[in-house]
N, CA, C and O of each residue as an XYZ file, in Angstrom:
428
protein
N      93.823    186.222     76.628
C      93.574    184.894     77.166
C      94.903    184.162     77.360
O      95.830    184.243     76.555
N      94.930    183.442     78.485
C      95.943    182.704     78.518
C      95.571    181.336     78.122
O      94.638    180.791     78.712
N      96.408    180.530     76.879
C      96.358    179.985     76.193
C      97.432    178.713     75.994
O      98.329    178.927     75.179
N      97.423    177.012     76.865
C      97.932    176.153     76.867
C      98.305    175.324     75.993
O      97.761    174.234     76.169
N      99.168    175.359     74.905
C      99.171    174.231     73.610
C      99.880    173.181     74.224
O     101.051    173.379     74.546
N      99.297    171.997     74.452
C      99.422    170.165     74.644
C     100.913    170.068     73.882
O     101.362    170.879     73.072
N     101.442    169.050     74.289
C     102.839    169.038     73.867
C     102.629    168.197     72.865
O     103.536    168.274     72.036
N     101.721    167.344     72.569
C     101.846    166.684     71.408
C     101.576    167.568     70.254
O     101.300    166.946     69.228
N     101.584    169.105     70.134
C     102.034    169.911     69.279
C     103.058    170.875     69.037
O     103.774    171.306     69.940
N     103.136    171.174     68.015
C     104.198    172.049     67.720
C     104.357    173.125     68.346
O     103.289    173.582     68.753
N     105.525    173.907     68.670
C     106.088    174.463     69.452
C     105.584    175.761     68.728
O     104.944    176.676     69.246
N     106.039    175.647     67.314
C     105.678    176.985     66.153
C     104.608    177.723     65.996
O     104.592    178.875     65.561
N     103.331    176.827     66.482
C     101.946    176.919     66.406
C     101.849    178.108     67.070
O     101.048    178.967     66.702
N     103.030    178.349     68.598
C     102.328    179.982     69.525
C     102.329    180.804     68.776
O     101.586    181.740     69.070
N     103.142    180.935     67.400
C     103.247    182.079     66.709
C     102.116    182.520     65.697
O     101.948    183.657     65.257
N     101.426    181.464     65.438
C      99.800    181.631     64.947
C      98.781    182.281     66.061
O      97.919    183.048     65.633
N      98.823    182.088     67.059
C      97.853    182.247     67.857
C      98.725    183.767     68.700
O      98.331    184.015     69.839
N      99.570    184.462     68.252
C     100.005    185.675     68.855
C      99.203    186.679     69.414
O      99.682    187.557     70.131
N      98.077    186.609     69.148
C      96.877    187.283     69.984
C      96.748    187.169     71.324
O      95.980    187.978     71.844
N      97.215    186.496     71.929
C      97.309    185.667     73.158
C      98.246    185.702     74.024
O      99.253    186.167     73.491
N      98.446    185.394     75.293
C      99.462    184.658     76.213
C      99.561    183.045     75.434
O      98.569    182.318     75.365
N     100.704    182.710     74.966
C     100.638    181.161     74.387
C     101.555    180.522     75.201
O     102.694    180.791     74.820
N     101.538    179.824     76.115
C     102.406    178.605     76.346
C     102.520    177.135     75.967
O     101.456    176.651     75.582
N     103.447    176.407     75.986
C     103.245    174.596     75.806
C     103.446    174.056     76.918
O     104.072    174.607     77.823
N     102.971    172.976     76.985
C     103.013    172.136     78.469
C     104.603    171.825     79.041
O     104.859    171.674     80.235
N     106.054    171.734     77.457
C     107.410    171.225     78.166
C     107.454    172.792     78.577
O     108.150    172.869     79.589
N     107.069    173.840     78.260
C     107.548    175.255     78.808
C     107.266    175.377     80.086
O     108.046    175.874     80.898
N     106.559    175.101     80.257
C     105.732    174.733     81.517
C     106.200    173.455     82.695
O     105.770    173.535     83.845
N     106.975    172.471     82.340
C     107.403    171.881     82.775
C     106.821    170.741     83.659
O     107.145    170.375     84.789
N     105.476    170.108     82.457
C     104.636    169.711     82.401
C     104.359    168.489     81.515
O     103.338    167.801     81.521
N     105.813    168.298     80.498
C     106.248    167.666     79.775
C     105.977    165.935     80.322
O     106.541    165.526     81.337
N     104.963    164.955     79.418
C     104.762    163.778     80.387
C     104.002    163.536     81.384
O     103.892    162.358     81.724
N     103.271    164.573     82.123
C     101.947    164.668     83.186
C     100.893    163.797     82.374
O     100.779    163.879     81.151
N     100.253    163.085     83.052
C      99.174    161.825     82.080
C      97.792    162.950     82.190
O      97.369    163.261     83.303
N      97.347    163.341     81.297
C      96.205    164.312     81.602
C      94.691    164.690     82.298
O      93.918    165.603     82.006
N      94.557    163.410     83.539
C      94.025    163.736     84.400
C      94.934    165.406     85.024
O      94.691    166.610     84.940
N      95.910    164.642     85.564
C      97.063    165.238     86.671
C      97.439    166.689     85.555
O      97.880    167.699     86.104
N      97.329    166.694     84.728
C      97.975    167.698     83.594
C      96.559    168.818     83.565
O      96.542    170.042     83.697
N      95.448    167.857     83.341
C      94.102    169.233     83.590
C      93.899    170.223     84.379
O      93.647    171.398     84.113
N      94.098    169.363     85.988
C      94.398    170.191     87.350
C      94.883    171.133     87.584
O      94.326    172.061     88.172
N      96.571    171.128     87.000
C      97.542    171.948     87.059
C      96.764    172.756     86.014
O      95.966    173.419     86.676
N      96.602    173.021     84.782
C      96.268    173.639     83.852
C      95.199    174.610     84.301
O      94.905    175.725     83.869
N      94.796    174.026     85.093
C      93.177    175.049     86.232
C      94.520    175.643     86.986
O      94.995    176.747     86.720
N      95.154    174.561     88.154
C      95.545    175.622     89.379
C      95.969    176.555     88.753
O      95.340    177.569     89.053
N      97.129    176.826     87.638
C      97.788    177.254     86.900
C      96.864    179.207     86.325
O      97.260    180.353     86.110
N      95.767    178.581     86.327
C      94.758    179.667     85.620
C      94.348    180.055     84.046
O      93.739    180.933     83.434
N      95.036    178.899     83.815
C      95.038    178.791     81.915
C      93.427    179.334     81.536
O      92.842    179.255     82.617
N      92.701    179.713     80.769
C      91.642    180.006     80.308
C      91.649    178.929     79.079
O      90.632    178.237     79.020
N      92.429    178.741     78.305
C      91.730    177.447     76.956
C      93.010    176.152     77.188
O      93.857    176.370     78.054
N      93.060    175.230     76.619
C      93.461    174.168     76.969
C      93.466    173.601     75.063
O      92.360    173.274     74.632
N      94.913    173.507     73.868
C      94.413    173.191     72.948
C      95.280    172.075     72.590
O      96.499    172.242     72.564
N      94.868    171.204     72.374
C      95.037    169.493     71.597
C      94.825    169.369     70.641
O      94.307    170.167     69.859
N      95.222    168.209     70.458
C      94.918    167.284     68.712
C      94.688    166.070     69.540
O      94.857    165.099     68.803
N      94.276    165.569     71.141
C      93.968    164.522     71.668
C      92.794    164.612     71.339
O      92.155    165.270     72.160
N      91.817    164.003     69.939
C      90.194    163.768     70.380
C      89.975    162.678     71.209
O      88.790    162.352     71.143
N      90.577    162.020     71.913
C      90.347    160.784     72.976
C      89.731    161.233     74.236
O      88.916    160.718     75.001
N      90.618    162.783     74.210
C      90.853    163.257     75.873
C      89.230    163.621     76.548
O      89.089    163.661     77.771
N      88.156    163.854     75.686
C      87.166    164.179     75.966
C      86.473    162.673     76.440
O      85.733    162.696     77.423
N      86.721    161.345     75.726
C      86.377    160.265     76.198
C      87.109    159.894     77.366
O      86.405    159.147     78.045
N      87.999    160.058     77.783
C      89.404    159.263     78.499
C      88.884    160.421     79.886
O      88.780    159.860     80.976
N      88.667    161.486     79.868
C      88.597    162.098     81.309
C      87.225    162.670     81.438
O      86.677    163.239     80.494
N      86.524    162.478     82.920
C      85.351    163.368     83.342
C      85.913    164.661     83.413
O      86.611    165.065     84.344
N      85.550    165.387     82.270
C      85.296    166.669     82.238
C      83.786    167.928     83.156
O      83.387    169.061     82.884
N      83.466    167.063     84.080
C      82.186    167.402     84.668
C      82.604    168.820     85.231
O      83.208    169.061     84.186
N      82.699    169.356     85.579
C      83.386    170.280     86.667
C      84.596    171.258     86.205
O      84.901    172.110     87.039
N      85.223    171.253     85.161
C      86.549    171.344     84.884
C      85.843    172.756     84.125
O      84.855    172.791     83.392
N      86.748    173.920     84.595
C      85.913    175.137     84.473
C      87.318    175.674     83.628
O      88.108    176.564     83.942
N      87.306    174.937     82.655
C      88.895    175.017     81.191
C      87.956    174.848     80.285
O      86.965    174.117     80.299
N      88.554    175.963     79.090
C      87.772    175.414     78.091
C      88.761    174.826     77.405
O      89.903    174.948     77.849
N      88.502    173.948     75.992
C      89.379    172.475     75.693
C      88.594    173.039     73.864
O      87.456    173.298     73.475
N      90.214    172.994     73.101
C      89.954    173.426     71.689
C      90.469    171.655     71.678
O      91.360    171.087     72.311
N      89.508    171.157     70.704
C      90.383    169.745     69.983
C      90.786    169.794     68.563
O      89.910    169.584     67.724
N      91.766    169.995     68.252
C      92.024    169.760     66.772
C      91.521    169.114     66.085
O      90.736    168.585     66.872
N      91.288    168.629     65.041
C      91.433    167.562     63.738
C      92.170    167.838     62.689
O      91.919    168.843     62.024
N      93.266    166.944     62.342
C      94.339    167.349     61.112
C      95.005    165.862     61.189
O      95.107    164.919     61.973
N      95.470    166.333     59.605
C      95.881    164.654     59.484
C      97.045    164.174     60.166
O      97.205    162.986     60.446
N      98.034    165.283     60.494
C      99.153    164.879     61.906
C      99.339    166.165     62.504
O      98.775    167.224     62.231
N     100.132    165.938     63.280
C     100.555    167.230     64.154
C     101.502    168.112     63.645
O     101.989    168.960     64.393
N     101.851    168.026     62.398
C     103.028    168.774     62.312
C     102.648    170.393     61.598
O     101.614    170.584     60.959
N     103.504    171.273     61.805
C     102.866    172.559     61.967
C     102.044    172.901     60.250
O     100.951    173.429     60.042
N     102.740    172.537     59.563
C     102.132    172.515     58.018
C     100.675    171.991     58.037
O      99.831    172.645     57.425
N     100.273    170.741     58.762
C      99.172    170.588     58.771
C      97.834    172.008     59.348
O      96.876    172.600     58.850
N      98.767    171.965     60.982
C      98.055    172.874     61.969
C      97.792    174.021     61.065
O      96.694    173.900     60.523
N      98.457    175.131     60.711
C      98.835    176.079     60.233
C      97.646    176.785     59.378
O      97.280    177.926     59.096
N      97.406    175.963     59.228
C      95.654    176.587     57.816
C      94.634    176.307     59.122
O      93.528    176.502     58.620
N      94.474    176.046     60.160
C      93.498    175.898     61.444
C      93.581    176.689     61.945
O      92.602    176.949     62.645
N      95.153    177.996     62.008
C      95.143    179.441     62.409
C      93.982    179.904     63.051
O      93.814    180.027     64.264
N      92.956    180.227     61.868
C      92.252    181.567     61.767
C      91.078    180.258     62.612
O      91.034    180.497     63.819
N      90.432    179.351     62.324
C      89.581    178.781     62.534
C      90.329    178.738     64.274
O      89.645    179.479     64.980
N      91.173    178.270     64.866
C      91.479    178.213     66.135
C      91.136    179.436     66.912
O      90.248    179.570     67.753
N      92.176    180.475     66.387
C      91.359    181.675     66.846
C      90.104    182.200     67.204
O      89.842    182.646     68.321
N      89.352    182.147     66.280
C      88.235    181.963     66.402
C      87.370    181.919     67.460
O      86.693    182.686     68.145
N      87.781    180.044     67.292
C      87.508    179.359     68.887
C      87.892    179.636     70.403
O      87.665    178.949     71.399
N      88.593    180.947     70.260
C      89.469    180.621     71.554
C      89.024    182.350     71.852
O      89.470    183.052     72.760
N      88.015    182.757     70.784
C      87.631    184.091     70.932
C      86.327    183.656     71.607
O      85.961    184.266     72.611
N      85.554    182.574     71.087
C      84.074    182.644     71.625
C      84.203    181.875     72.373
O      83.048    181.638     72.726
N      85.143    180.964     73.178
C      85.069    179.898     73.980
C      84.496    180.357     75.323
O      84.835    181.459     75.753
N      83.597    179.535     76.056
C      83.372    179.727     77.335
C      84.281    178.324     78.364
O      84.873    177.338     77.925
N      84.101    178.697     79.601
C      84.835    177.797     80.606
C      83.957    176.267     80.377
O      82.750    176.276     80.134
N      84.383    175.584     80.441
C      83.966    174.630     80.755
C      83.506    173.954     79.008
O      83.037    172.820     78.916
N      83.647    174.511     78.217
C      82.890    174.046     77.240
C      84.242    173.643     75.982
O      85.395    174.068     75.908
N      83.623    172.839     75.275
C      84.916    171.918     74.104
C      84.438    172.717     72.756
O      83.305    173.199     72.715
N      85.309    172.834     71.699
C      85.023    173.210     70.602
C      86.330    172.747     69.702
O      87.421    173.300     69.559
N      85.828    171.578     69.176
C      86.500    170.870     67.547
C      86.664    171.814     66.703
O      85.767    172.579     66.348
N      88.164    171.846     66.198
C      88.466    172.701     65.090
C      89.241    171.642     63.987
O      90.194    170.872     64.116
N      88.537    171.920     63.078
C      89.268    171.200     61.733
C      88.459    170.090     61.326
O      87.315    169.838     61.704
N      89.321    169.317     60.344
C      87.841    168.672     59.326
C      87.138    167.766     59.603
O      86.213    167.451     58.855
């Protein structure tokens, strides 16, 4: 799967999810796109999962149509110590995910 980590996370995190194609959005050069305009690309692009710690982003954009699937974190910040024990539970998610569909990971 090709696999998008949101820049408001850690860079370190691709190395948890090594199962994968992992990119981040500054790798990508995507760094700052407001995430309407950032979803799009993430489709034209061909990404298959889409993963955040934005739980807003599901309120903040019509997701109607958007054939990405979208992991949302929960952790008490972004920093990789937090992420890091969400490993196996992310994985997981990004094994059974279908297009179009969201799946919350963490507490």
């Amino acid at each position: 799967m090709r696999v998008l980590l949101d820049e408001c996370l850690p860079r370190r995190l691709k190395r948890e999810l090594s199962d994968h194609q992992v990119y981040t959005v500054p790798e990508m050069g995507w760094a700052g796109v407001k995430n309407g305009a950032l979803l799009r690309l993430i489709q034209d692009a061909a990404f298959d999962v889409f993963v955040t710690i934005d739980g807003n982003l599901t309120y903040q954009q019509n997701l109607r149509g958007v054939s990405l699937a979208i992991v949302v974190l929960s952790a008490p910040d972004n920093t990789i110590e937090s992420l890091r024990p969400l490993a196996p539970a992310i994985l997981a998610a990004i094994h059974g995910i279908s297009a179009g569909e969201i799946i919350p990971v963490g507490r």
